[in-house]
C-alpha positions as CSV (number, residue, x, y, z in Angstrom):
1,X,144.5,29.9,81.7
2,X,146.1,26.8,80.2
3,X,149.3,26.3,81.0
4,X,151.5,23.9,78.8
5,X,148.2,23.2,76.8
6,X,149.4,24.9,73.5
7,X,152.3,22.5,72.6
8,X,150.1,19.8,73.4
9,X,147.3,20.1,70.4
10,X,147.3,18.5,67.4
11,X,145.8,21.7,65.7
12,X,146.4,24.6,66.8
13,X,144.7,26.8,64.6
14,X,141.5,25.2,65.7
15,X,142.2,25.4,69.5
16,X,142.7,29.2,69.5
17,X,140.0,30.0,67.3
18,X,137.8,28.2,70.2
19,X,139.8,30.4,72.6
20,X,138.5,34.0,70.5
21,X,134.7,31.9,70.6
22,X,135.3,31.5,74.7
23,X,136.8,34.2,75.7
24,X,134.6,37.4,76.6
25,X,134.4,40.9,75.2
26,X,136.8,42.2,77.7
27,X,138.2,38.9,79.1
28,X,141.8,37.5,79.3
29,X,143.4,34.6,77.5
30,X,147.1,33.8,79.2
31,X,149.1,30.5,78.1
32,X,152.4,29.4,79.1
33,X,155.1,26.8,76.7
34,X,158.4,25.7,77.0
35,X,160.2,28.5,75.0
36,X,161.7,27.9,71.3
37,X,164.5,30.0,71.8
38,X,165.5,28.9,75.1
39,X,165.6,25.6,74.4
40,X,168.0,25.9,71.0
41,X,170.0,28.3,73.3
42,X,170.4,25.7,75.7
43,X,170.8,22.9,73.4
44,X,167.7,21.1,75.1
45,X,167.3,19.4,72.3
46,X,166.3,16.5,74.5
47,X,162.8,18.3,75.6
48,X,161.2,17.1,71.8
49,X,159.1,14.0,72.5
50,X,156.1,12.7,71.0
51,X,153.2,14.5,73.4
52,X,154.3,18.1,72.0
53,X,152.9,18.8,68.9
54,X,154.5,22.5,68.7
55,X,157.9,24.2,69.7
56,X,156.7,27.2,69.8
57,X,158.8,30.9,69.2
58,X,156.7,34.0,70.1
59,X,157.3,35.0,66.4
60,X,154.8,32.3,66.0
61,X,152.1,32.4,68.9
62,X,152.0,36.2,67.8
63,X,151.1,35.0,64.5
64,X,148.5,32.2,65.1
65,X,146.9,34.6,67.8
66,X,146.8,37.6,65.6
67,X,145.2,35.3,62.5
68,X,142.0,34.4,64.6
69,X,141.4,37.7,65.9
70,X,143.5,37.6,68.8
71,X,146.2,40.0,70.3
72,X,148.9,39.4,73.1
73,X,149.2,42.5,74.8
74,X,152.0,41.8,77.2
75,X,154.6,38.5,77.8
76,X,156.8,36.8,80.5
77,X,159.6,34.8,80.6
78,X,159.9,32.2,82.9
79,X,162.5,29.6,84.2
80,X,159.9,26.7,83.8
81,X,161.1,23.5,82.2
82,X,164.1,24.9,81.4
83,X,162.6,28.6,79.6
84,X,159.1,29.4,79.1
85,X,156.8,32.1,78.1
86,X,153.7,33.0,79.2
87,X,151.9,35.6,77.0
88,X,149.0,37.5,78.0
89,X,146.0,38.1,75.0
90,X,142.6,39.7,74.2
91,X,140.1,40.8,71.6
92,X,142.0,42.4,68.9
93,X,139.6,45.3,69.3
94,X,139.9,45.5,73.4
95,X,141.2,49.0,73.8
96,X,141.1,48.7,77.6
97,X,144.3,46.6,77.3
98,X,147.5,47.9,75.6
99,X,150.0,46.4,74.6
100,X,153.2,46.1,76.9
101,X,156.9,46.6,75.7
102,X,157.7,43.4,76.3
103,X,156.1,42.3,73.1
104,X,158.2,44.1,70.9
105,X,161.4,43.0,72.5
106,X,160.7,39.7,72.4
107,X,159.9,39.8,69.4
108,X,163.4,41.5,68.0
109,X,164.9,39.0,70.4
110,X,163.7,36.4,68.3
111,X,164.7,38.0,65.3
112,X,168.0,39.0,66.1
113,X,168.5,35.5,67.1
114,X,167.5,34.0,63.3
115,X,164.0,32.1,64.5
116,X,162.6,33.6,61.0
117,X,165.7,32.0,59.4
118,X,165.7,28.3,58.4
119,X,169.4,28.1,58.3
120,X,169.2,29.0,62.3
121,X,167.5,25.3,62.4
122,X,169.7,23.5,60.5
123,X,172.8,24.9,62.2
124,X,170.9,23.5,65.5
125,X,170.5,20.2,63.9
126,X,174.2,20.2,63.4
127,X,174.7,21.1,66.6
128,X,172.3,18.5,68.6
129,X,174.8,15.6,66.1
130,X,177.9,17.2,67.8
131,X,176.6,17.3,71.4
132,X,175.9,13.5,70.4
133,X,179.2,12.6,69.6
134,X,180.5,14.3,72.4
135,X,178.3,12.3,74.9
136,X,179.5,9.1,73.2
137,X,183.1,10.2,73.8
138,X,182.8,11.1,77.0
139,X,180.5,7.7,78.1
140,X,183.3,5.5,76.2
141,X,186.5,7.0,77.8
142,X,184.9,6.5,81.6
143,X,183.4,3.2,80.8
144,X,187.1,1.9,79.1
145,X,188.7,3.1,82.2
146,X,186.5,0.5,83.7
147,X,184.5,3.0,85.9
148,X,180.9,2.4,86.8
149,X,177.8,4.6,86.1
150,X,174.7,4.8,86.8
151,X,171.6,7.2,86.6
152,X,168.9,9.2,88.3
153,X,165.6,9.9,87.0
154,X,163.7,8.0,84.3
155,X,161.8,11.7,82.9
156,X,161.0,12.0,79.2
157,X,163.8,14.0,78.8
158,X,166.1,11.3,79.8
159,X,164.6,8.9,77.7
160,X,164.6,10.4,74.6
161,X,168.2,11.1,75.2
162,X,169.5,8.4,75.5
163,X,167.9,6.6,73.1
164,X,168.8,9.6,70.1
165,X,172.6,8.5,71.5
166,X,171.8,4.8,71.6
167,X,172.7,4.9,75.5
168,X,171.7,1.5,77.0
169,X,172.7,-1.0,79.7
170,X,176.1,-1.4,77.8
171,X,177.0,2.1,79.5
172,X,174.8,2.5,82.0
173,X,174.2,0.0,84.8
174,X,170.9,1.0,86.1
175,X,168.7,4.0,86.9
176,X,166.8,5.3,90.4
177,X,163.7,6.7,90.7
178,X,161.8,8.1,93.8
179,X,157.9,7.5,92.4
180,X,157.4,3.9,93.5
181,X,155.2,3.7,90.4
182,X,158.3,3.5,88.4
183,X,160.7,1.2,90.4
184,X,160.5,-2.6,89.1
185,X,159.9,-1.1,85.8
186,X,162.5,-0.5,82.6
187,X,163.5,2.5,80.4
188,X,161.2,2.4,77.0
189,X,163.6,1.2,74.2
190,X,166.9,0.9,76.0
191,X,165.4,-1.3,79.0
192,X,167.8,0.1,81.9
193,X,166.6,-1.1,85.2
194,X,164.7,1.5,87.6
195,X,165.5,1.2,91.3
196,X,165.1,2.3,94.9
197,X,167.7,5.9,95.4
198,X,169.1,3.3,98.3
199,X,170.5,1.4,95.5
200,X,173.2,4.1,94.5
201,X,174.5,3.9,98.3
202,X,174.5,-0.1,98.2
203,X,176.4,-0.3,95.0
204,X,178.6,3.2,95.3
205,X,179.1,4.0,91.4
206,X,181.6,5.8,90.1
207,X,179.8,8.1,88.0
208,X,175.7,9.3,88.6
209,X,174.6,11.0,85.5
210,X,171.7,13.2,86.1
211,X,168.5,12.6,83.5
212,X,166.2,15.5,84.8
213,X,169.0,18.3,84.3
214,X,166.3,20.9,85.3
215,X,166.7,19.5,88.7
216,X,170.3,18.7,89.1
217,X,171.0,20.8,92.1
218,X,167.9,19.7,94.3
219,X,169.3,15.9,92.8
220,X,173.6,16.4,93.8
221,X,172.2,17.8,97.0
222,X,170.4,14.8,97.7
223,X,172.7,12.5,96.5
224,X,176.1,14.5,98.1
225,X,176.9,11.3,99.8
226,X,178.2,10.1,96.7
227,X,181.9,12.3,97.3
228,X,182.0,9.9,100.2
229,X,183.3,7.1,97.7
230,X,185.0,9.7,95.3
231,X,181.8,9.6,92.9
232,X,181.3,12.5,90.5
233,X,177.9,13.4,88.7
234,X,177.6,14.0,85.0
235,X,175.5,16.1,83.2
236,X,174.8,16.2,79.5
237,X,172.8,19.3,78.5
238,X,173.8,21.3,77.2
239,X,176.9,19.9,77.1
240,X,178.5,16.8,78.2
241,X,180.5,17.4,81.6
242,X,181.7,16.0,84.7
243,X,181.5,17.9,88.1
């Protein structure tokens, strides 16, 4: 089992032809990654950072598997960081094991949506350059209305965010954090301030924009004492929008 392993290696040829050397003659391989297709769906453009080396599509894994002797027999999707899969594979010539339905539709799902197509990822790139523009309009029109905001979170996600939009402290005031181990610290690259949650309720912001989007109802829950002061929460994924 290695679950979100396979985006992780820098070859991943070589790490699932060790799998086919591990596994045994009747044994189980099952992997789960964050979901191509999902995240160009959802416009989660900001899940690509530097530690995955993939983005996978099950048009691929199907590939690499079948290559080293491998074949994925059945696959699930989950709602894990936003849309994952976790696929299921064995011996190529395991007969105990057939293959489940779900492989084929997944893999016309893919196809209907274009992931064999490389105009289906340059219309993407087109649209991750719009959602940006839209998130600058959005941030200037509060900010020269002289409103306040502020964030929560400091994820990977939220940093790669806002520095592809060239977000800093000239729009945002500060983040929060609850892991001690990042309060005191800064945002790589656009140096925002991490603080104590208790800082939102000393300051009362206009505006909390939410960086961990996979979280934001656990987060407005939490931070529901905000309507108190009339403050609003913004998210930006898929698309820029205040609630």
């Amino acid at each position: 089992m290695g679950n979100n392993v396979l985006a992780h290696v820098p070859d991943i040829n070589d790490f699932v032809s060790g799998l086919k050397i591990l596994l045994k003659p009747t044994g189980v391989v099952t992997m789960e990654f964050p979901h191509l297709l999902r995240l160009m769906e959802y416009n989660q453009f900001d899940t690509i950072y530097h530690e995955h080396y993939s983005y996978l599509s099950f048009l691929a894994v199907n590939r690499i598997f079948q290559t080293h002797g491998l074949k994925i027999f059945d696959v699930e999707e989950l709602d894990t960081h936003g849309g994952s899969l976790r696929i299921y594979a064995a011996h190529d010539d395991d007969t105990s094991k057939p293959t489940d339905k779900r492989v084929e539709l997944m893999l016309d799902k893919e196809l209907n949506s274009g992931l064999d197509r490389r105009e289906t990822y340059t219309t993407f790139a087109e649209i991750v350059r719009r959602t940006k523009r839209r998130i600058l309009q959005l941030l200037v029109t509060i900010k020269d209305q002289g409103k306040t905001i502020v964030a929560y979170g400091a994820p990977a996600k939220g940093n790669t965010l806002l520095n592809y939009c060239g977000v800093g402290t000239d729009f945002i005031d500060y983040t929060v954090d609850r892991s001690p181990h990042k309060q005191g610290l800064y945002l790589p690259g656009t140096r925002i301030p991490i603080y104590h949650p208790d800082t939102i309720r000393e300051t009362r912001p206009d505006f909390l924009l939410i960086l961990p989007w996979n979280l934001r109802e656990e987060i407005m829950a939490q931070m529901r004492h905000i309507r108190g002061w009339g403050g609003r929460f913004i998210l930006l994924i898929p698309e820029p929008r205040v609630l």
